[in-house]
C-alpha positions, 0 to 999 in steps of 0.5 A: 313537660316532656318537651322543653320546646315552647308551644307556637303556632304554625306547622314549624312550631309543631316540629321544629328540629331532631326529636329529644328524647328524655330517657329518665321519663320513658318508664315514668309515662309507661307507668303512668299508663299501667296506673290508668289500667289499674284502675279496673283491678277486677278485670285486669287481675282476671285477665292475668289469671288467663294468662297465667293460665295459658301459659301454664296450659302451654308449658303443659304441652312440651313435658307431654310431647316428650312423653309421647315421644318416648312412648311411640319409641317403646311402642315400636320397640314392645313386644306384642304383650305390651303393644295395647298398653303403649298404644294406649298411653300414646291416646291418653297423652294425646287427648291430654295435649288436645285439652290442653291446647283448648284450655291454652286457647280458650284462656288467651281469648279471655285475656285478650277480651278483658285486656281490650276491654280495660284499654278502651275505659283507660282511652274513655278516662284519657280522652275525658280528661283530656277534653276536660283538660283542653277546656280550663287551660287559658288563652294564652296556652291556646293562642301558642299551640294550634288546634291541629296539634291537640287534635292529633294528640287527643285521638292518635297519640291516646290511641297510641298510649291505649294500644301498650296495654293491650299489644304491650303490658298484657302480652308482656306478661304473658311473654314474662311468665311463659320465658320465666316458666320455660327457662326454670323447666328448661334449667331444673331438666338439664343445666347445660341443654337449659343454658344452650337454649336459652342463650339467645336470650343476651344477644336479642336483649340487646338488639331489642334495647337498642330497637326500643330507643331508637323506635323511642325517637322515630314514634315521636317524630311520626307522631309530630309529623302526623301533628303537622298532616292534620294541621295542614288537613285541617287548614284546608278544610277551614279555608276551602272556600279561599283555596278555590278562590286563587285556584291555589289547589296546586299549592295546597296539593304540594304542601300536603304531599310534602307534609305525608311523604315525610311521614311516610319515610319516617314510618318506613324508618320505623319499619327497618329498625323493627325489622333489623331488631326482629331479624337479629332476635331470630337469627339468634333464636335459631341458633340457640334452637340448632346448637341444641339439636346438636347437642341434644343428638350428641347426648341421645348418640351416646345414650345419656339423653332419651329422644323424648328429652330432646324433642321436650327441650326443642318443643319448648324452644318453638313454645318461646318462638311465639312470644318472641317474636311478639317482644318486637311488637311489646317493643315497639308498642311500648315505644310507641306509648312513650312517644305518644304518652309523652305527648299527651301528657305534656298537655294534661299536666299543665297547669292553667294560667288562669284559675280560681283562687283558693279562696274564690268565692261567687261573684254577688253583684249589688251595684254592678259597677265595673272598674279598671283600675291603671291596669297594664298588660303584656302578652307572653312575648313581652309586647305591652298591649296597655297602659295605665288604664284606668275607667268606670262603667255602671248599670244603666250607663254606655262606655265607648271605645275606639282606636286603631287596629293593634291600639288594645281595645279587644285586650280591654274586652278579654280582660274583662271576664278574666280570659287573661290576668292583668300585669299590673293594675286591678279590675274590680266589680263593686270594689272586689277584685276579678282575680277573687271571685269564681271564673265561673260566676264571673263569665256569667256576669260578664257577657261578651259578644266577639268581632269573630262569630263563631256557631256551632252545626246544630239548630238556630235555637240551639246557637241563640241559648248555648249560655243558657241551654234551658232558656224559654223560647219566649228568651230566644225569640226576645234575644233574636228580635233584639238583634234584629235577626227574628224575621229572618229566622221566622221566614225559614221552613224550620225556623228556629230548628234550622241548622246553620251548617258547619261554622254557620256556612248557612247564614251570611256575614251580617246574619252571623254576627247578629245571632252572635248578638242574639246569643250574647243577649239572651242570658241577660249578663250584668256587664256587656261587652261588645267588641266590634260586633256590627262590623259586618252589619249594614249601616240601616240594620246596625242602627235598628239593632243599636237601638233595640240594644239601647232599650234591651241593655238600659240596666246594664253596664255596656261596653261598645268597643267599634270602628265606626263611630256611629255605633258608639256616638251615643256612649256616655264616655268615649276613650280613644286608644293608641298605642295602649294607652288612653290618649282622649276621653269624653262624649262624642260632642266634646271630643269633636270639639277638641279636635283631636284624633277623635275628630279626625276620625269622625270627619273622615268617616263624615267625609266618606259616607258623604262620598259614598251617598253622592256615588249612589244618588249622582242626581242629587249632587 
């Protein structure tokens, strides 16, 4: 990785100190992009050949410049027998140089179409497998890095990569062969007028390598700090509704302010370094172009040099000018690509925590017997979130689990489709164990339905078979009906076509984590596994929606992992957690009797629904 510092979350995570800039890697990602351009050959080559072909159209015109110099000073100076004949040599050379600026023209418009046109299918094939990349990488990997930042990575820092080939190696090349074809004709002409004029060349190598590096560090320091704007952008968006409920506009206007004015004094950081770079290459250009003239006059004084000659050595110092000032921008695109490149590369060449083995094969359920056998697991900072624990799940059969926040349960939940590989232990499904068989036919198998609802924009139908995007309608409505969420949408003018809105702002709480029920349903997995899903259902509709569950799971293994007792009483087995480890275990009836944390939890929330069912009916108390 390019970056030694690890992934967290949070706008320090992002940026958490003076860039490091690992000078070793600067042309491997430069590479590395010129690679992804080589990938279209036919195109690229073709745009080369145009620019090839420009600059030998413009190195065409400094020889016919000095030709018609020289041949407007014989025209004055010709007798009237030989007037037609110079004047006529002037228009020949004219046109030529007409031609030749419409070839020189016509060639670089070509080669500028074809070298966008290659960037744009390399950003196509980066983003893809970027996106690609985002989508196997595993929970761990997303748990430490914020969404704002890959974000930011997969749109400016791409585009930034992208840009080098079009502002940076396409115009590279060209600034390459019309330096190299100027300095030989320039040289072959005339050693010491050659060696005068291009003695800029050192002197703005050197500012211009300096420039490059330092651009280098203040790319990859914007390009961080544009990471922390979208995170704060993006936090904001999410949590509006929150932002106008403490009326913290203030505060969020304050930290957004804070976040883009350092941004912007990074960029006019930038902005000195080109321009101090470009204003040391300039003077430097003009000096060279001014000892020449001197020179050049000198030599023509003393009548060792033609006017021509001279005007020839100066038009190829203005034909240079142009691409010289374009180095400050090769420069600074290739700056930028290194900075951002890094970046995004670092993401792409992750390996994920979980894959499928090399051996992995297909998941073929015959008995569909979940197992976890004394497993144990660590998150990444070391905390130990279970413990030796050990149960059995089979079709047809409900296990329960509760304990209080932070005691592992939801661990249990993603352990089990394999979203984190456990520490020490095994999870088996009919003797074999998770880690070898595909991930695919796995989280296929196993279905979870998560506390946190989440929806897609788009329609109600689309939400309910997002496993199963082919499902029959008669699929859809039975999975809504289960989860008890078929009426509602049946009351709706468009029914199953209405959008949700963006997260499901449409739907209330309660009728989000029933469609998240509804979809978790409708596939029909093997193994259900739901983590606190009714947590923000009413006590009536959860027990309608208990039941239809009941009858719609009754040959399946299910896993109901809740904080109220009665979503799960019915359990075949209850496990009780605390701390990470089992510390009870049986049905509801014997875990009352035993008097433990089990029963103190049921006679508190006993307690509490009684309180709660005085407070509403005081007549009858």
């Amino acid at each position: 990785m390019n970056d030694p510092r690890p992934f967290r979350r949070g706008p320090d995570a992002v940026v958490s100190g003076p860039a490091k800039v690992d000078v070793r890697r600067m042309p491997q990602v430069l590479q590395r992009i010129t690679a992804l351009a080589l990938r279209y050959p036919a195109r690229l080559v073709l745009a080369i050949t145009c620019s090839l072909g420009s600059a030998v159209a413009s190195l065409a015109l400094p020889r016919l410049f000095g030709a018609a110099v020289d041949q407007a000073q014989a025209l004055l100076s010709a007798g009237a027998a030989h007037a037609a004949e110079a004047r006529a040599a002037l228009w020949s050379t004219a046109i030529l140089v007409i031609a030749a600026s419409v070839v020189r023209g016509a060639l670089t418009m070509f080669s500028g179409y074809l070298g966008e046109y290659v960037s744009q299918q390399v950003a196509q094939d980066l983003r893809l497998k970027y996106f690609q990349q985002l989508q196997r990488l595993s929970f761990g990997f997303h748990d430490r890095i914020h969404s704002g930042d890959l974000i930011t990575r997969g749109m400016l820092d791409l585009e930034g990569a992208r840009v080098f080939i079009q502002n940076g190696l396409m115009q590279a090349l060209t600034l390459v062969m019309l330096l190299s074809f100027a300095s030989y004709m320039m040289l072959s002409t005339d050693l010491v007028m050659g060696l005068i004029g291009l003695a800029f060349v050192p002197v703005a190598g050197a500012a211009l390598g300096r420039m490059g590096f330092l651009l280098r560090i203040a790319w990859l320091r914007i390009q961080e700090l544009m990471a922390i704007l979208t995170l704060t952008m993006e936090e904001n968006l999410q949590g509006t509704r929150l932002v106008r409920a403490f009326a913290a506009k203030r505060f969020e206007m304050a930290k957004f302010d804070r976040a883009s004015i350092d941004a912007l004094n990074h960029a006019y950081k930038r902005i000195v370094l080109r321009c101090r770079g470009v204003s040391t290459m300039t003077v430097s250009f003009y000096g060279s172009m001014g000892l020449l003239l001197w020179y050049g006059g000198h030599r023509v004084v003393d009548g060792t040099m033609t006017v021509g000659r001279v005007t020839e050595f100066l038009a190829y110092m203005s034909l240079m000018q142009t691409p010289i000032r374009q180095v400050a921008m090769i420069f600074n695109s290739a700056a930028r690509a290194t900075s951002a490149g890094g970046r995004l590369f670092e993401v792409m060449d992750l390996d994920s925590e979980i894959t499928d083995a090399p051996r992995a094969v297909p998941l073929k359920p015959t008995k569909g017997v979940l197992r976890f056998e004394n497993v144990g697991f660590s998150y990444g900072d070391g905390a130990r979130a279970l413990s030796n624990i050990s149960f059995e799940v089979r079709p047809g059969r409900t296990l329960g689990i509760v304990g209080s926040p932070g005691s592992g349960k939801s661990t249990i939940a993603n352990l089990a489709p394999r979203f984190y590989d456990v520490s020490e232990g095994a999870i088996t499904i009919d003797g074999r164990d998770i880690r070898d068989v595909t991930l695919a036919s796995l989280r296929a198998y196993v279905g979870l339905v998560q506390q946190e609802a989440f929806l897609f924009d788009s329609s109600i139908g689309h939400n309910i078979a997002y496993a199963d995007p082919w499902a029959a309608e008669a699929q859809i409505v039975g999975a809504a009906r289960t989860a008890q969420i078929h009426d509602h949408i049946a009351a709706l003018p468009a029914a199953y076509e209405t959008r949700v809105g963006e997260r499901g702002v449409a739907l209330s709480g309660g009728q989000r984590q029933r469609m998240s029920i509804a979809r978790g349903v409708a596939p029909e997995p093997g193994v259900m596994i739901f983590d606190d899903s009714a947590a923000a259902i009413d006590a009536v509709t959860e027990r309608r929606v208990r039941d239809a569950l009941a009858r719609a799971t009754k040959a399946k293994a299910t896993i109901i992992i809740a904080h109220r007792l009665s979503s799960l009483m019915h359990a075949d087995e209850i496990l009780v957690l605390d701390a990470g480890r089992i510390v009870e275990r049986g049905t509801h009836i014997g875990l009352v009797a035993l008097g433990g944390v089990y029963a103190g939890l049921y006679e508190m929330q006993t307690r509490t629904a009684t309180l709660d069912e005085r407070a509403r009916h005081p007549e009858d108390a």
